[in-house]
C-alpha positions as CSV (number, residue, x, y, z in Angstrom):
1,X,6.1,120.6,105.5
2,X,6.7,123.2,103.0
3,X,8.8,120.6,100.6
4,X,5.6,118.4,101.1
5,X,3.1,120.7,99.9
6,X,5.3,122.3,97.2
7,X,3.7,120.8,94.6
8,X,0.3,121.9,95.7
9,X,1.5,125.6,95.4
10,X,3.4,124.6,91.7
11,X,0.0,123.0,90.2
12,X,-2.2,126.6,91.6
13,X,-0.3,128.9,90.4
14,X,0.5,127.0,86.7
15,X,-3.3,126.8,86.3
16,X,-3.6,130.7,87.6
17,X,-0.7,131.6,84.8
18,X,-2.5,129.3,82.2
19,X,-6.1,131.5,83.1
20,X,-4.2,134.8,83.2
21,X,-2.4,133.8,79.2
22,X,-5.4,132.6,78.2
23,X,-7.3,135.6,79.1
24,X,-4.5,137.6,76.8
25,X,-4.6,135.5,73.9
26,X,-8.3,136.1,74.0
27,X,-8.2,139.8,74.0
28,X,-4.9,140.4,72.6
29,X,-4.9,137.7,69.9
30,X,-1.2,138.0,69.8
31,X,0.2,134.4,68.4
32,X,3.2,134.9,71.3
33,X,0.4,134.3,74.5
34,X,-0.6,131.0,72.3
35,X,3.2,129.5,72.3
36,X,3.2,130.4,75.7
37,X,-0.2,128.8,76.8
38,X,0.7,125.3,75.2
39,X,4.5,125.7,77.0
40,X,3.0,126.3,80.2
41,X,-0.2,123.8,79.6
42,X,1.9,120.9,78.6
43,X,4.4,121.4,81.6
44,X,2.3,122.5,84.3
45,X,1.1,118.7,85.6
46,X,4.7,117.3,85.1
47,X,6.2,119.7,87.1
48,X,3.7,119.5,89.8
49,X,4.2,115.5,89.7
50,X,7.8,115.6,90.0
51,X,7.6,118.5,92.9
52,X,5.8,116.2,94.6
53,X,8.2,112.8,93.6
54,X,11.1,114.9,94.8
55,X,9.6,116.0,98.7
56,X,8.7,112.0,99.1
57,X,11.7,110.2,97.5
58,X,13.7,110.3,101.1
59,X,15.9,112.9,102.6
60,X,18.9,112.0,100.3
61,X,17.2,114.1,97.9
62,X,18.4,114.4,94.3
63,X,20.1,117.8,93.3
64,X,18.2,120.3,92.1
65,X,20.6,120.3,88.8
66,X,20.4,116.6,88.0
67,X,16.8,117.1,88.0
68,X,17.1,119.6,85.7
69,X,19.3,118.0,83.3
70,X,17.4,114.7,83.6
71,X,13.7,116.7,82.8
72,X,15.4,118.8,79.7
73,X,18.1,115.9,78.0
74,X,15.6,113.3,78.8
75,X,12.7,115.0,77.2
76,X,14.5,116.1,74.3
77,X,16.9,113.0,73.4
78,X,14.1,111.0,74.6
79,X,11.6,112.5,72.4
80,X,14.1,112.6,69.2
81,X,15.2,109.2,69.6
82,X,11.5,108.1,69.6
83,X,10.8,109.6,66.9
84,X,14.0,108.9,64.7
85,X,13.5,105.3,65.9
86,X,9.7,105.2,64.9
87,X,9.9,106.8,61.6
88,X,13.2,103.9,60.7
89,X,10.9,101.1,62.0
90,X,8.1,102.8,59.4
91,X,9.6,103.1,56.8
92,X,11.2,99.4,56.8
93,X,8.3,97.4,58.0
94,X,5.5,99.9,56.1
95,X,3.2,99.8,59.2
96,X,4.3,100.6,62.7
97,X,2.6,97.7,65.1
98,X,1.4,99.6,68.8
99,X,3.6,97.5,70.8
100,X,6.8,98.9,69.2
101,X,5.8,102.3,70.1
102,X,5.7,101.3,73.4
103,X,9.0,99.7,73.5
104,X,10.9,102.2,71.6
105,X,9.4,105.4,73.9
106,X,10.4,103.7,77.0
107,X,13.7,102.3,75.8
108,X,14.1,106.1,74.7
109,X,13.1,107.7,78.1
110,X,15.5,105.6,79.7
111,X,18.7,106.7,78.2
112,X,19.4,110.2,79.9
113,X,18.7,108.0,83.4
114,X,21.1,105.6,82.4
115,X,23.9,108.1,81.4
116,X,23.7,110.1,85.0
117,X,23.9,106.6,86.4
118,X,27.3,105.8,85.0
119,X,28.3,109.2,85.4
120,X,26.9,110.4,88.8
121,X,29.7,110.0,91.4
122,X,27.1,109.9,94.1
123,X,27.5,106.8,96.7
124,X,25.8,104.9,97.8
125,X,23.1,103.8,94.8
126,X,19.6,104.2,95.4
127,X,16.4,103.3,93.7
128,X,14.7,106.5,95.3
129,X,17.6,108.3,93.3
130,X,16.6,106.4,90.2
131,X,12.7,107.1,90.4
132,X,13.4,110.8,91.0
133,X,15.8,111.1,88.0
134,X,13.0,108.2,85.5
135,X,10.0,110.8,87.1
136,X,12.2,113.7,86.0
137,X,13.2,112.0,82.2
138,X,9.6,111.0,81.8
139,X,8.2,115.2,82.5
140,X,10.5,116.7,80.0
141,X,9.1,113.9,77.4
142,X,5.6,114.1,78.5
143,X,5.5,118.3,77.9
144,X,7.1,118.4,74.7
145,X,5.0,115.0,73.5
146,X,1.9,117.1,74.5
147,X,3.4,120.5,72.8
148,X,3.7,118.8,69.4
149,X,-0.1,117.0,70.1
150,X,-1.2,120.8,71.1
151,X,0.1,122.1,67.6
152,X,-1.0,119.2,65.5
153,X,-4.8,119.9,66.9
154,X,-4.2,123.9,66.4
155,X,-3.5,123.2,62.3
156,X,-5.9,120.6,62.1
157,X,-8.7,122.1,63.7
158,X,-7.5,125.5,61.8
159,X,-6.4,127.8,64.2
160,X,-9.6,126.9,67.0
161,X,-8.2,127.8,70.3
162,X,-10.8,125.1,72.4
163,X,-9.2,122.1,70.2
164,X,-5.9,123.2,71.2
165,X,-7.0,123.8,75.4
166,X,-8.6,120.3,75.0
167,X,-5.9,118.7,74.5
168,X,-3.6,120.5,76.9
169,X,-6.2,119.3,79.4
170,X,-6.2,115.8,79.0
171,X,-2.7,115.4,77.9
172,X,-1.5,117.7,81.2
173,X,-3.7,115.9,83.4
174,X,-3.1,112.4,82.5
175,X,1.0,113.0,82.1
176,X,1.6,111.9,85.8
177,X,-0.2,108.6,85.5
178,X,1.3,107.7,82.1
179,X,5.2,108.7,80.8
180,X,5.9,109.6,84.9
181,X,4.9,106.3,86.3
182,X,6.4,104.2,84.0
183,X,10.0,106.0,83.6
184,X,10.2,106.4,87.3
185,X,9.7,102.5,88.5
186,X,11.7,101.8,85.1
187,X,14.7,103.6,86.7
188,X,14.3,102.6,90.2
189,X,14.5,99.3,89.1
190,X,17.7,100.1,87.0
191,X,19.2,102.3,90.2
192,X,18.3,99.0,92.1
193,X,20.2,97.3,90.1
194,X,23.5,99.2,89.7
195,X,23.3,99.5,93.6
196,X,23.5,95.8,94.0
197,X,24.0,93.8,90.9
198,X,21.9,90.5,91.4
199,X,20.1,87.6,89.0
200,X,16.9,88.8,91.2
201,X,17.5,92.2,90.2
202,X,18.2,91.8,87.1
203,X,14.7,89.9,86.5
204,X,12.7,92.7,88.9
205,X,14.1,95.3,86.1
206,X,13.3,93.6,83.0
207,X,9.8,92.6,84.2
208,X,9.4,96.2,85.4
209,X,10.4,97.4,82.2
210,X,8.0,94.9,80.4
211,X,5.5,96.1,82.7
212,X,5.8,99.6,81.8
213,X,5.5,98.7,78.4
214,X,2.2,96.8,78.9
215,X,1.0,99.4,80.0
216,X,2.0,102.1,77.7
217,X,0.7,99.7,74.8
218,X,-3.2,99.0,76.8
219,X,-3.0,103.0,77.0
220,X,-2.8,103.3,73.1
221,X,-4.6,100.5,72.3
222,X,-8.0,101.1,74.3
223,X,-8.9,104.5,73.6
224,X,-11.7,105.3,75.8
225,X,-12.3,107.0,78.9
226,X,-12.3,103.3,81.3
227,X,-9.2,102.4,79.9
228,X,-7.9,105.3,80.8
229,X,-8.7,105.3,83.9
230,X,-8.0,101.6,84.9
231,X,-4.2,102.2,83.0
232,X,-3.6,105.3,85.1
233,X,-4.8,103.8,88.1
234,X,-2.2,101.2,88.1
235,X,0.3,103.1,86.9
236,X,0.1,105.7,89.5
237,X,-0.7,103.7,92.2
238,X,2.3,101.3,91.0
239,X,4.5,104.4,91.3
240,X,3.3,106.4,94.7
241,X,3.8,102.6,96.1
242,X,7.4,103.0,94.9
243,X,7.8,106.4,96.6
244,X,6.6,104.9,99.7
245,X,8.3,101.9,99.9
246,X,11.5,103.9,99.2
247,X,11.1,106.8,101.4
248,X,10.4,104.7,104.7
249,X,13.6,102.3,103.5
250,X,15.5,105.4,103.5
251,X,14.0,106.3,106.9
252,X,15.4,103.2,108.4
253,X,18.8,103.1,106.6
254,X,21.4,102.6,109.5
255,X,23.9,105.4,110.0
256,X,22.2,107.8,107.8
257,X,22.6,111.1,109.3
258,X,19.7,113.7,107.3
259,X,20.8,117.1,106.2
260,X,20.1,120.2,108.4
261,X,20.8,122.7,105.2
C-alpha cells in the first residue's frame, strides 16, 4: 500500500518544497533559490509519474539503479542527441518540418532503453520492465526539456519571475501525458520484442513507435488548450492501459514466486 501511494506523497511534498523556494526567492532574491525552483519545478511531475509507473508495473519491479541511470543518461543523451540531430537537419534542409521533431526526440529517448536492454542480464524479458525503464528515459528528458523552456522564458521576459512559474506549471503538469506516455509504450513494445522476437511484434513496435510520434507531432502542431487535452488524454490513458495490462499479466505468470524483501 505504501509503494502504491508513493507517488502521492512525492507530488505533495515537491509542490510544498517548490512553495517553501519560492517563498525565498521572493524575499531573499538570491539567483541560487531561482536555479533551484526551475530544478525542482521541472522534475517534480516526472518523478511523481514514474513513482507511480514503478508501484503498478508488477512485482518484478525494476531496480532502483536502472531507474536511475535510465531517468539521468536518457534525459541527458536523449536531450543532446535531439538537439545535435535537430540543429544538423536545420542547417541542411534550412527549415525544420514539425514531423521530424517528433521523430528525432523519440528515436532520441529511446536509445538509453535500448542500451540497458542489450546489456541488462535480467531474465526473463518483460514489457513491464521496458515501460518502467521508456517512463524513466522519457522524465529525465521531460525536466531538463522544461529547465531550458524555464530559462528561455526568464531572458525573454527579462528576469519576470511569473513567466518563468508559468511555464514550470504547464510544462510540469503536462510532462506525464506527453514525453512519459510515449517513451514508456515505445519501450514496452521494444522489451516485448526482445522477449520474444516475432513478425507480429515486430509490427506492434513500429506502429507503437509511429504512434508515439503522431502524437508528439498533433501536440506541436495544435497549440491550444483542446488539443492538449485530447493528446494527453490518449496518451495517458494509452499508457496506464499498458501498466494495467502488464501488471495483471505479471499477476498470472506461472511459477512466479513475488519477493518478501
Amino acid at each position: 500500500m505504501a509503494r502504491r501511494w508513493a507517488w502521492l506523497a512525492v507530488l505533495v511534498g515537491g509542490v510544498a518544497l517548490c512553495l517553501l523556494v519560492s517563498l525565498a526567492l521572493v524575499v531573499t532574491r538570491n539567483v541560487v533559490f531561482l536555479l533551484l525552483l526551475i530544478v525542482l519545478g521541472a522534475s517534480i511531475a516526472p518523478v511523481a509519474f514514474l513513482t507511480f509507473a514503478q508501484a503498478r508495473s508488477g512485482d518484478r519491479r525494476v531496480p532502483g539503479s536502472i531507474v536511475t541511470v535510465s531517468a539521468v543518461f536518457g534525459g541527458v543523451i536523449g536531450v543532446a542527441a535531439a538537439g545535435w540531430l535537430e540543429y544538423d537537419t536545420l542547417r541542411r534542409l534550412g527549415v525544420l518540418p514539425i514531423v521530424y521533431v517528433g521523430l528525432i526526440e523519440e528515436a532520441a529517448k529511446l536509445v538509453v532503453p535500448a542500451v540497458i536492454l542489450l546489456l541488462w542480464r535480467r531474465r526473463p524479458r518483460s514489457p513491464s520492465d521496458g515501460l518502467v525503464i521508456g517512463v524513466a528515459s522519457g522524465a529525465g528528458f521531460a525536466a531538463l526539456e522544461t529547465m531550458g523552456y524555464a530559462l528561455r522564458a526568464l531572458t525573454a521576459s527579462k528576469g519576470s519571475l511569473g513567466a518563468v512559474e508559468q511555464v514550470l506549471l504547464f510544462r510540469g503538469l503536462t510532462a506525464p501525458a506527453a514525453h512519459l506516455s510515449w517513451t514508456g509504450v515505445t519501450a514496452a513494445a521494444l522489451f516485448a520484442l526482445a522477449a520474444a522476437p516475432s513478425a507480429r511484434r515486430w509490427l506492434l513496435l513500429v506502429l507503437t513507435f509511429f504512434g508515439a510520434v503522431i502524437l508528439h507531432v498533433c501536440w506541436d502542431v495544435f497549440n491550444a488548450p483542446l488539443a492538449y487535452a485530447v493528446v494527453g488524454a490518449v496518451s495517458l490513458g494509452w499508457v496506464l492501459l499498458e501498466l494495467h495490462h502488464h501488471h495483471h499479466r505479471s499477476a498470472a505468470a506461472p511459477g512466479f514466486v513475488a519477493p518478501t524483501g
